[in-house]
C-alpha positions as CSV (number, residue, x, y, z in Angstrom):
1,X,-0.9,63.9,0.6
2,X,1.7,66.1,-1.1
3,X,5.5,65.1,-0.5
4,X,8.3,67.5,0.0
5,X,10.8,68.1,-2.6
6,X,13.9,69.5,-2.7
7,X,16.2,71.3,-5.0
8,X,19.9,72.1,-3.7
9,X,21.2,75.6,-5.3
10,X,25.3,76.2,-5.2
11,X,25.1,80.0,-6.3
12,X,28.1,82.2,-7.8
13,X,27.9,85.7,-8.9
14,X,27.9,84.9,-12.5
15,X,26.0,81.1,-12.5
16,X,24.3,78.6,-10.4
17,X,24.0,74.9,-9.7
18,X,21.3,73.2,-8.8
19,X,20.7,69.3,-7.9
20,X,17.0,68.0,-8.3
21,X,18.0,64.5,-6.5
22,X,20.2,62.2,-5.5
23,X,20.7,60.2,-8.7
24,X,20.4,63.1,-10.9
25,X,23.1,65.2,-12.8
26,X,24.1,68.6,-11.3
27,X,22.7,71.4,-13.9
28,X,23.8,75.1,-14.2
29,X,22.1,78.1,-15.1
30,X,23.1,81.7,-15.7
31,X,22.4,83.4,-12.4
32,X,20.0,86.0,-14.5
33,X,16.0,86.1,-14.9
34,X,16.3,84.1,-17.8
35,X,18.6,81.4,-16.2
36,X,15.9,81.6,-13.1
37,X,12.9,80.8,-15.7
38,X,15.1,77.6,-17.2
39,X,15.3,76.5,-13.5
40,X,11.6,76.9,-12.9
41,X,10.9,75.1,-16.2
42,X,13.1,72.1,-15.0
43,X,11.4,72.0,-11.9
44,X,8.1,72.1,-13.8
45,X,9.2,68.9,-15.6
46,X,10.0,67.1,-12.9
47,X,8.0,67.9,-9.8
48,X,3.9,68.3,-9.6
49,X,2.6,71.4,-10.8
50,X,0.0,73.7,-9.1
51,X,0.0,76.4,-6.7
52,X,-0.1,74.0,-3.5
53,X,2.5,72.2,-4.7
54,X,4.8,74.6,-5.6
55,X,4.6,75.5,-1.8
56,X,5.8,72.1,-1.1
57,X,8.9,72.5,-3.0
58,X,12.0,73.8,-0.7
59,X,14.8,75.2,-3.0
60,X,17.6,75.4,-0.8
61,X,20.4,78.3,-1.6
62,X,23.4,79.2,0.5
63,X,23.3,83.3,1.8
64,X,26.2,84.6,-0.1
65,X,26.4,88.2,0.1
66,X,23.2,89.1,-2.0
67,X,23.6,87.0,-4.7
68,X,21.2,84.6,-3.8
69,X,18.2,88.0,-3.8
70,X,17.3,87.6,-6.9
71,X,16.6,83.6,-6.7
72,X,15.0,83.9,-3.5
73,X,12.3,86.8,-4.9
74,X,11.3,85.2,-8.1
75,X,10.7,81.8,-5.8
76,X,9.0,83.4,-3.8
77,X,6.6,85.2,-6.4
78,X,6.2,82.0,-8.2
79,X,4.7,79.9,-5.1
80,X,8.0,77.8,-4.1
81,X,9.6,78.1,-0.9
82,X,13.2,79.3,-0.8
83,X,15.5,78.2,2.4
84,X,18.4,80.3,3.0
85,X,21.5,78.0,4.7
86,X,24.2,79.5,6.3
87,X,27.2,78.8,4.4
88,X,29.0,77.6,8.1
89,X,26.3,75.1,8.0
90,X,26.9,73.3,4.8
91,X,31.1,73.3,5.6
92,X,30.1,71.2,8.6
93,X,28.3,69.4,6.4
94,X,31.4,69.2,3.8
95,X,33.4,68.4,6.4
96,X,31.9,64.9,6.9
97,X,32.0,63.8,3.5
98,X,35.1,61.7,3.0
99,X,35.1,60.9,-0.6
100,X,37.3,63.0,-3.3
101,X,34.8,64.5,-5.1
102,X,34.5,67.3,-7.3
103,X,33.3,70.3,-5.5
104,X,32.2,71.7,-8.4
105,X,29.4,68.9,-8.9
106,X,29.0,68.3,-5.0
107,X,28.2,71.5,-3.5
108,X,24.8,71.6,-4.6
109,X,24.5,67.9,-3.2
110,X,25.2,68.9,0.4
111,X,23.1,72.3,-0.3
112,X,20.1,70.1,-0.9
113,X,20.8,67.5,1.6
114,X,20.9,70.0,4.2
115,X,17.6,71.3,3.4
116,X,16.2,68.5,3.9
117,X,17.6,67.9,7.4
118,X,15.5,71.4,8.4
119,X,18.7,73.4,7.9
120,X,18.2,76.9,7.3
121,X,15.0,79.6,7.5
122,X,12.5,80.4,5.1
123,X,13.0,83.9,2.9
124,X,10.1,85.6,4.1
125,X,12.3,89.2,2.9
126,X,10.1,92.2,1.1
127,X,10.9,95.0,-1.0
128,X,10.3,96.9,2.0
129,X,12.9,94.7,4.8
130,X,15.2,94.6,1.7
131,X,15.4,98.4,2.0
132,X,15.3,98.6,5.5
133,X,18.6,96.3,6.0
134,X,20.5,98.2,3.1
135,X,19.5,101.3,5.1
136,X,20.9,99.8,8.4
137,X,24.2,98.9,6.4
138,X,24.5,102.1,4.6
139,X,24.6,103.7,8.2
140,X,26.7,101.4,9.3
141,X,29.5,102.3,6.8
142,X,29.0,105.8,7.4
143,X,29.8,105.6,11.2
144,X,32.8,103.6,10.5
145,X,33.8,106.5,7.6
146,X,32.8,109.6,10.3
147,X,35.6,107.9,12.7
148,X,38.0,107.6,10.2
149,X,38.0,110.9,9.4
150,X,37.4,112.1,12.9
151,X,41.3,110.5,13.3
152,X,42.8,111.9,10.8
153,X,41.7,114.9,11.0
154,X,42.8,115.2,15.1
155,X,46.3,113.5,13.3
156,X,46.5,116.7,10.9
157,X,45.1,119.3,13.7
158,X,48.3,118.2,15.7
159,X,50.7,118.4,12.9
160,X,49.5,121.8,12.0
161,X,49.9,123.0,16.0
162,X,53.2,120.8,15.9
163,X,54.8,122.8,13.1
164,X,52.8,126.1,13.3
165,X,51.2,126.1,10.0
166,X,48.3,124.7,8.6
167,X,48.0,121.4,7.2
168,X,45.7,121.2,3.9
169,X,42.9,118.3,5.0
170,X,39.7,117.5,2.9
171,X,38.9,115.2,6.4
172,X,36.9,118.1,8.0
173,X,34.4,118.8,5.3
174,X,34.2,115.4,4.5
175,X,33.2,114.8,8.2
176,X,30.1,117.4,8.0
177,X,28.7,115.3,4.8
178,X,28.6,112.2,6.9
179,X,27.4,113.4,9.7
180,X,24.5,115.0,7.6
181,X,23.9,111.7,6.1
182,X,23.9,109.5,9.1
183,X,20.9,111.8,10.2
184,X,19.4,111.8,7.0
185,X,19.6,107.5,7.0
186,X,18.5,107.4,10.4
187,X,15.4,109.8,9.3
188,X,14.5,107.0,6.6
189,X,15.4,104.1,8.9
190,X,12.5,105.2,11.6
191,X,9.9,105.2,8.6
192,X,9.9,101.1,8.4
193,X,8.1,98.6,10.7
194,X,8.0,101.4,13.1
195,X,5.1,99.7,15.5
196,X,8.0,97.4,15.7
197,X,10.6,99.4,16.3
198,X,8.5,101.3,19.5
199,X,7.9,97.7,20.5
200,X,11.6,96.8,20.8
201,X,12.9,100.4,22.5
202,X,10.4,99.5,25.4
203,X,13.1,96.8,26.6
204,X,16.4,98.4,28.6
205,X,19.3,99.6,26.5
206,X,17.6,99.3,23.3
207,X,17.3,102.3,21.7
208,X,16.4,103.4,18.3
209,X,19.5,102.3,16.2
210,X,19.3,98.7,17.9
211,X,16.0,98.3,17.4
212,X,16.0,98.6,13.8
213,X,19.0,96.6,13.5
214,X,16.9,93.8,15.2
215,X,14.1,94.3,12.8
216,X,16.2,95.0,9.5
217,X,18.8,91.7,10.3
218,X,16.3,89.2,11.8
219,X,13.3,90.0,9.5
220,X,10.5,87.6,10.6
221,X,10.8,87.0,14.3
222,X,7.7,84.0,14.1
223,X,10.6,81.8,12.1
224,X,12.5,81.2,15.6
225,X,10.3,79.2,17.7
226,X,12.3,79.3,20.4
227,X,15.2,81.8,21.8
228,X,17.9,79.4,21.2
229,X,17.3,79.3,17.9
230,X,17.5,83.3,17.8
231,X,20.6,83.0,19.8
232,X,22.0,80.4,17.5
233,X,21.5,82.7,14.6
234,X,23.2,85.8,16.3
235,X,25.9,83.9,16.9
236,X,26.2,84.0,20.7
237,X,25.5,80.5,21.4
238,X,28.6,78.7,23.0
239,X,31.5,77.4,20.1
240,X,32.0,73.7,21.5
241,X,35.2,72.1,20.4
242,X,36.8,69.9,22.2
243,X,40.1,68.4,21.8
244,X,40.8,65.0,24.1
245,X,41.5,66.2,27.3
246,X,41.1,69.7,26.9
247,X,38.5,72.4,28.9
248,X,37.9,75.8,27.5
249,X,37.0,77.3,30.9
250,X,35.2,80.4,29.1
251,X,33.5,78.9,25.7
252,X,33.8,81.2,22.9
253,X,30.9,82.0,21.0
254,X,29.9,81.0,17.5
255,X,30.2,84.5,15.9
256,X,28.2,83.1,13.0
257,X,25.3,85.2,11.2
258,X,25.8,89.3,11.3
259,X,28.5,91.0,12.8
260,X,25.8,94.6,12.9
261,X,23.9,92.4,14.7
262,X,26.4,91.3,17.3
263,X,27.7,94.8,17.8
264,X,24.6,96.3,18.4
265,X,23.0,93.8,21.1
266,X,26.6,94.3,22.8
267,X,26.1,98.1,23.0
268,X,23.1,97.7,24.4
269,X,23.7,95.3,26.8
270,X,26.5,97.7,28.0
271,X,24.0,100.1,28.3
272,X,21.3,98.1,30.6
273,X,23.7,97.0,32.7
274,X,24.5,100.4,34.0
275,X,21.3,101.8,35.6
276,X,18.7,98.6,37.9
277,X,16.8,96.1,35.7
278,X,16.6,92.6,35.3
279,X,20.4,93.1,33.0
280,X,22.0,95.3,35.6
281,X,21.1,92.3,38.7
282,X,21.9,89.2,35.9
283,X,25.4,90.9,35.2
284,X,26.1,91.5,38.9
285,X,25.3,88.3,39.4
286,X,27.6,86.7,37.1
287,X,30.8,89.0,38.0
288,X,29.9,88.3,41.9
289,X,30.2,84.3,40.3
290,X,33.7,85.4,39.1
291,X,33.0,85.7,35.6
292,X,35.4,88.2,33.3
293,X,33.5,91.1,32.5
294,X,33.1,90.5,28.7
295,X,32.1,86.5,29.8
296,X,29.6,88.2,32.2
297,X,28.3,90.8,29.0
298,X,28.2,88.0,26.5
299,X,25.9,86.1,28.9
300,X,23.8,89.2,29.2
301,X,23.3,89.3,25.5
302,X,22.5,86.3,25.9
303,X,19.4,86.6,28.1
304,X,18.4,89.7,26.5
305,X,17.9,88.3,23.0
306,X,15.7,85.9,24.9
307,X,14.2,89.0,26.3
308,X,13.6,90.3,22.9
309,X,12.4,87.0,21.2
310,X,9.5,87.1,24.3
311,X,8.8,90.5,23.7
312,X,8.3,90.4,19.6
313,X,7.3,87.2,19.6
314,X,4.0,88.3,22.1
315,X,3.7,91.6,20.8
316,X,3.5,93.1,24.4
317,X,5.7,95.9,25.6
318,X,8.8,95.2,27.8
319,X,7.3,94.7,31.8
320,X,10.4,94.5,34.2
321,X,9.6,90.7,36.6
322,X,9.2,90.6,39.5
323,X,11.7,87.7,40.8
324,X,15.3,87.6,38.4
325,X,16.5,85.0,38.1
């Protein structure tokens, strides 16, 4: 029978640390290939070798923007199994830990511990879902830019009919380039996991943009067994904190994991709600309960990520029921 191990990584931009166990030193590698193949000969040394045993090895490393990528790939190409933690999680851990220690040498401590308490998902990411989400992002950034410009160049148009004379603007051809990109991401975009991205555009208000978003952000839909756990890692599960006494009547989300993400399952849940489905009679349903619009959205998003975690999860296009609930 082969035992999990685990390894606790603390990564930086520049360096690493990882911690092998609980009564062993904290080491630190340059966060480089080479640095990678030191850690990799460490672990040789002190955990069983072979390629089902490497499988049984969890290195657990915080997502920190992407420098945790390069880790995560050569892990996974050598047979180990990298667990990505959201940094939120290991605070809460933090948090508990009363003693003054260095957080230099601990970090990589409460990484590892947290691994092993089933924190985290497996990094299941290819070259290809790499792309894809860089792709998603790239647009995203260039739909932010495109409005930008779109206001200043309405500010300058008024100026120039304010005073009579023509204000020099570089907005307007700036604004023809981004629009021409956006198409030309979007174009690329629709070339990955597209039996996927069909799949998802069956359900109400999901259309091409969210869809991808979906695929590109949550990667591997089989590593959320249930839709809580997809919820969870949205970030539209309910916040609970409490203070003595105190009731939040309307419970404020988490907000953890992506913000694309968030956006995108709230524009299309504005969407379904506006023409009869199973979201337009749930929303009704909560505002006819008294609940705030946005409280009443929120818990749409809510029931459609369940909605899409059915959907992907059985790989069986969108079918409206016949009783909402």
């Amino acid at each position: 029978m082969i035992v999990k191990q685990y390894i606790g990584v603390d990564m930086a931009k520049a360096t690493f640390d990882a911690c092998f166990g609980d009564s062993q030193s904290v080491k630190t590698f340059p966060n480089t290939t080479s640095g990678i193949t030191r850690l990799f000969r460490c672990i040789g040394k002190e955990q069983p070798s072979g390629e089902t045993a490497r499988s049984s090895i969890y290195i657990g490393v915080e997502s920190t923007s992407h420098y945790h990528l390069l880790l995560c790939m050569r892990a996974k190409e050598q047979g180990y199994t990298p667990v990505l933690i959201n940094p939120l999680v290991t605070n809460k851990y933090s948090q508990r830990n009363i003693r003054k220690t260095n957080t230099d040498t601990i970090d990589a401590r409460i990484i590892r511990y947290c691994a092993m308490q089933g924190e985290g998902y497996p990094f299941t990411q290819t070259a290809a879902d790499i792309t894809l989400k860089n792709l998603i992002r790239d647009r995203e950034y260039l739909a932010k830019l495109h409005w930008i410009l779109t206001m200043r160049q309405s500010s300058a148009d008024f100026k120039s009919f304010a005073i009579q004379q023509d204000i020099p603007s570089m907005s307007a051809d700036i604004l023809v380039l981004t629009k021409q990109k956006m198409k030309e991401t979007e174009r690329m975009i629709r070339q990955y996991r597209t039996e996927e991205q069909k799949l998802l555009q069956t359900i109400p208000g999901v259309g091409p943009l969210t869809a991808a978003t979906c695929i590109a952000e949550i990667g591997d839909i089989a590593k959320f067994q249930k839709p809580k756990h997809l919820i969870a890692f949205i970030g539209i599960d309910p916040k609970v904190h409490q203070s003595g006494s105190s009731i939040d009547k309307y419970r404020r989300i988490s907000k953890r994991g992506s913000t694309i993400l968030r956006t995108r399952l709230y524009n299309a849940a504005s969407v379904a709600v506006l023409r009869p489905n199973q979201f337009y009679t749930y929303f009704h349903k909560k505002k006819d309960q008294g609940k705030p619009y946005r409280v009443a959205l929120v818990a749409t998003m809510n029931k459609m990520a369940r909605v899409i975690h059915a959907v992907w999860m059985n790989n069986a296009p969108y079918q409206e029921p016949t009783t909402i609930i």
